[in-house]
C-alpha positions in Angstrom: 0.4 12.5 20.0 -0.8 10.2 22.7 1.4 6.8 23.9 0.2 4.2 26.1 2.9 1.4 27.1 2.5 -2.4 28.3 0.8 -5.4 27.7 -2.7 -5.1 29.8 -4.6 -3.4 27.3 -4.1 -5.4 24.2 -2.6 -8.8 24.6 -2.4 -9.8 21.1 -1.8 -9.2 17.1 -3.8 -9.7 14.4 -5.7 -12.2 17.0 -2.1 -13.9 18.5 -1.7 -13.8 22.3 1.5 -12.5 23.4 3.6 -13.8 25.8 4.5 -11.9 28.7 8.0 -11.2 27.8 6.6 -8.8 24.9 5.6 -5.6 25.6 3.2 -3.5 23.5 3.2 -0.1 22.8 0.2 2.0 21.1 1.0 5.0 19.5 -2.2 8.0 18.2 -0.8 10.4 15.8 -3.4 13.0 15.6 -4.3 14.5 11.9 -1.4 16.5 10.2 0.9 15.6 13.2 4.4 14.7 12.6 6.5 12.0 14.3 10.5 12.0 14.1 11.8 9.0 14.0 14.8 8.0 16.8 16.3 4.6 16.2 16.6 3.7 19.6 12.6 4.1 20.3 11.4 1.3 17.5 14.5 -0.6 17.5 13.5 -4.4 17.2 9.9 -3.6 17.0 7.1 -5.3 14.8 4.6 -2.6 14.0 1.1 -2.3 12.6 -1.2 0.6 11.7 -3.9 -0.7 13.5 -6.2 2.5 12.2 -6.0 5.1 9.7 -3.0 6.1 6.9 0.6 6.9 8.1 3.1 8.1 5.5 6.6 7.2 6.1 8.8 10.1 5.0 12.6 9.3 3.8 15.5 12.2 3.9 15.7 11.9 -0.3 12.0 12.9 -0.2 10.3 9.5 -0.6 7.5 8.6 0.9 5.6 5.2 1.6 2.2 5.3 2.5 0.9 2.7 4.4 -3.1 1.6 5.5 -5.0 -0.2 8.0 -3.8 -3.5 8.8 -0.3 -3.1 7.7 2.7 -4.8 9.5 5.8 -3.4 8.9 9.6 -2.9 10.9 12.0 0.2 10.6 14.7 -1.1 11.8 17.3 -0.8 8.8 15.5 1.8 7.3 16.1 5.0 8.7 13.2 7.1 8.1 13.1 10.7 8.4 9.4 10.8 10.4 5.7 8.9 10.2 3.5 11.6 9.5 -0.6 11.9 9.3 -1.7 13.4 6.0 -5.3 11.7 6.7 -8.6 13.1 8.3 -8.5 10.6 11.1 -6.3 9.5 14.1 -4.2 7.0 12.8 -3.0 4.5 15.9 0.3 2.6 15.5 0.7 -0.7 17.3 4.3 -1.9 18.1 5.5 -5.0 19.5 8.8 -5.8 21.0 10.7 -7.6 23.5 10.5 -6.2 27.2 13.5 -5.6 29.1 14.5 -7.2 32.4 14.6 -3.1 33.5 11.3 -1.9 31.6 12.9 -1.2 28.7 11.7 -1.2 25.1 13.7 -3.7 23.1 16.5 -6.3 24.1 16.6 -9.7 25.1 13.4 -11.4 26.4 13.0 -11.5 30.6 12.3 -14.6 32.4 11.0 -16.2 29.0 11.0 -19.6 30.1 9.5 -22.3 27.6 8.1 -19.4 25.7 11.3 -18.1 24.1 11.2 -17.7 20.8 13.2 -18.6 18.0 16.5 -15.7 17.4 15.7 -13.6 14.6 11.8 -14.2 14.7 9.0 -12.6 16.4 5.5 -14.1 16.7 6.4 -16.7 14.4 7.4 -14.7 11.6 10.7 -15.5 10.1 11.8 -13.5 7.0 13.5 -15.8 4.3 16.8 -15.1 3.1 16.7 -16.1 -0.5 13.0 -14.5 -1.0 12.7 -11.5 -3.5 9.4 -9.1 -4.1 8.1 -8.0 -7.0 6.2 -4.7 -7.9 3.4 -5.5 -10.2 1.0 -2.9 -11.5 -1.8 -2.7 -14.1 -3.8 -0.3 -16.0 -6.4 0.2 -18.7 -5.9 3.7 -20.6 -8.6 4.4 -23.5 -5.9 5.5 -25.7 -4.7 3.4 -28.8 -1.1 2.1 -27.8 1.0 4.4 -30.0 -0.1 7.0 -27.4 1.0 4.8 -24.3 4.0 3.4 -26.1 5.3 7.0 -26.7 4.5 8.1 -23.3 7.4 5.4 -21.8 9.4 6.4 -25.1 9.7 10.0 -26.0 11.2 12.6 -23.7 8.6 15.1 -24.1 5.7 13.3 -23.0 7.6 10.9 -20.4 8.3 14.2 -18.7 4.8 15.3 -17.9 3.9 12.2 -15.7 7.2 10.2 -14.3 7.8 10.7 -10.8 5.6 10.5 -7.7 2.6 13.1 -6.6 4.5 16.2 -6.4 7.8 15.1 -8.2 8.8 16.6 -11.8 10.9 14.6 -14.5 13.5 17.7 -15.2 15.5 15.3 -17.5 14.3 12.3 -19.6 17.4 11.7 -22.3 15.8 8.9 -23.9 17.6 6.3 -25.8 15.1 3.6 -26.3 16.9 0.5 -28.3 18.1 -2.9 -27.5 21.9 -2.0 -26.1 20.3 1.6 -25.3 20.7 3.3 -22.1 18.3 6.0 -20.9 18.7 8.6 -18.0 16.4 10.6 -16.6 16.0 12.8 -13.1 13.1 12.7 -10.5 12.9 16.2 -8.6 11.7 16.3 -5.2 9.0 19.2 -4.1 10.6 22.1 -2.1 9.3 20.5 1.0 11.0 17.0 0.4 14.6 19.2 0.0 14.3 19.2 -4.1 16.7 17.0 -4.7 17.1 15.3 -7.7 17.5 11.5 -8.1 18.9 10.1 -11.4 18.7 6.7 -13.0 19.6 4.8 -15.7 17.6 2.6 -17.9 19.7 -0.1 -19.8 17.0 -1.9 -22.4 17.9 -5.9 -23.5 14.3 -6.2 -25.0 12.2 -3.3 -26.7 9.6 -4.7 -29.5 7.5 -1.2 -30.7 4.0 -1.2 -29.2 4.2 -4.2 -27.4 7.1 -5.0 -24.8 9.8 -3.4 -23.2 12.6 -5.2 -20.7 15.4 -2.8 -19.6 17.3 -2.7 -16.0 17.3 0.3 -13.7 20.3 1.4 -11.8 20.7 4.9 -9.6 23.1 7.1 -11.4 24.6 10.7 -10.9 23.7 13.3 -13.2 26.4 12.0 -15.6 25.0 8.9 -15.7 27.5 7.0 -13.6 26.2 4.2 -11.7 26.1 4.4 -7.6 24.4 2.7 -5.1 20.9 2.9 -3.5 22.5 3.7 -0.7 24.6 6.9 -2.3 21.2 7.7 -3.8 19.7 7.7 -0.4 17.7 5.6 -1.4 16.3 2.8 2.1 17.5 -0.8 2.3 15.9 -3.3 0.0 16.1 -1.9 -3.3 18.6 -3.8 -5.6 21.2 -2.1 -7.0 19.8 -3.2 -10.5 16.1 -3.2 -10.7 15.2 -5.6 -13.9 11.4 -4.2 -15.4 9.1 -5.8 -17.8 6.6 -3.2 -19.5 3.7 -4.8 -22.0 1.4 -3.0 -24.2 -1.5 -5.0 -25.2 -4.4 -3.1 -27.2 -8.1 -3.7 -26.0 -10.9 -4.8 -28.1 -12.6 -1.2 -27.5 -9.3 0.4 -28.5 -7.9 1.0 -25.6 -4.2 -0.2 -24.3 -3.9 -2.7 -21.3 -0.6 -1.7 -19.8 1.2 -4.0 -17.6 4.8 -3.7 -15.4 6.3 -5.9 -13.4 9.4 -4.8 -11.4 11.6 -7.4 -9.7 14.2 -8.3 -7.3 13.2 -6.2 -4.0 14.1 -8.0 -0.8 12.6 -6.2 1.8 8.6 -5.5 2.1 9.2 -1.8 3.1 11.0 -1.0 0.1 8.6 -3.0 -2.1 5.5 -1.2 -0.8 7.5 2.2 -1.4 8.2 1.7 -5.1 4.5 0.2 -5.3 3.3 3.5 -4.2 5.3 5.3 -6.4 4.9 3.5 -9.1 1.4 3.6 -8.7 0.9 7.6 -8.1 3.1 8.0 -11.4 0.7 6.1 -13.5 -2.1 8.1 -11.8 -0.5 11.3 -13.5 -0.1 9.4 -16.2 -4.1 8.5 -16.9 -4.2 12.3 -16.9 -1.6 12.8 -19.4 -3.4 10.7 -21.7 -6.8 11.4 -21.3 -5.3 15.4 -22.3 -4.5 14.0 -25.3 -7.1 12.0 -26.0 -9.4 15.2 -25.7 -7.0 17.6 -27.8 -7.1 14.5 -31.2 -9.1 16.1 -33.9 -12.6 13.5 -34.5 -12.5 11.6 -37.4 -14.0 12.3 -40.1 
């Protein structure tokens, strides 16, 4: 890992100029190279990944992977490390306010008419009342009786929920208006293997078409407990409402569409997002197995 610090080299962000009281630091993480996280070091920082993929790794063996481009804080979060799974250097840009003694973060030196509003930086303010939605859509060539079973029955819901390298060890389905559903994600040995459990509490559920439930983090009895308890990063709700459709194609395919509310924080939206979508990667393959196993017609 390579670090260069100050505010000579690059004097702005995504094309801003910075005023001297901001200092910038670039950080290269080298290909496969891990990079613990200490609070202290990113604390009030604004960071991009200016080049390349970092993956930001959580102690309950999430990850969030995030590209080129990206802007992004940790403070609240608490990760466990950024690591580089990629082929490339990727180069982290952070920008906070310089200390009066050459420190990292703190209050702005000698800021003059240039000091900014509290609780912003470059201009960015986030909004209190604002909430995030995860929204994700795919087209299986499957009729929907195959789709609609694989978010309803335990055995198939097992083969594909969870993230790359996850397993669903538990999927007690109850799937009803008034029903409530648990299931387990397992983390892979080198996440710790933990398992997280959730509930899913259904108001809506019209057979091949729509599906409107609430998730909540559970223990293994079912009991509901917080994201935090979960260890689960700030900026997921404690109740997670989701809206899942099932709309056949023309070709006889199913147009499958989920929309997950209520997120407040961009970190922990663009987690779930990445989640979410590496499940319903596993899931194309699920189907497309059982596509290719259906006797032909005829």
């Amino acid at each position: 890992m390579t670090e260069s610090v100050g505010g000579g080299e690059r004097l702005d962000l995504l094309g801003r100029h910075l005023p001297p009281w901001l200092e910038v630091r670039v950080v290269v993480i080298p290909p496969g190279d891990r990079l613990a996280y200490e609070q202290a070091a990113w604390r009030g920082a604004l960071l991009e990944v200016d080049c390349g993929e970092l993956d930001i790794e959580f102690d309950s063996g999430i990850r969030c992977r995030l590209g080129a481009g990206t802007l992004f804080w940790l403070d609240g979060l608490a990760p466990q490390a950024l690591r580089n799974r990629g082929h490339q250097p990727a180069v982290l840009v952070a920008v906070a306010r310089r200390q009066s003694a050459g420190g990292w973060s703190g209050a702005p030196a000698n800021a003059g008419d240039e000091e900014s509003p509290p609780n912003t930086m470059l201009g960015m303010s986030p909004s209190a009342s604002q909430t995030l939605d995860v929204i994700a859509r795919r087209t299986y060539s499957v009729p929907v009786e195959a789709v609609w079973a694989a978010w309803t029955e335990p055995e198939v819901i097992r083969r594909w929920w969870g993230p790359e390298g996850f397993t669903c060890p538990l999927a007690r389905m109850d799937v009803r208006a008034g029903g409530v559903s648990l299931l387990a994600m397992q983390a892979p040995p080198q996440y710790g293997g933990g398992r997280t459990y959730t509930t899913w509490s259904y108001s809506v559920v019209e057979p091949m078409a729509r599906l409107e439930y609430v998730v909540r983090f559970a223990d293994e009895a079912g009991t509901t407990i917080s994201p935090a308890e979960a260890g689960i990063p700030p900026g997921v709700p404690d109740a997670v409402p989701h809206l899942v459709t099932f709309t056949p194609t023309a070709e006889g395919g199913t147009e499958l569409s989920i929309t997950e509310s209520g997120y407040t924080a961009s970190q922990a939206r663009d987690m779930s997002q990445n989640g979410l979508d590496q499940c319903l990667d596993k899931l194309a393959v699920v189907l497309a197995g059982s596509a290719a196993t259906e006797p032909s017609a005829g």
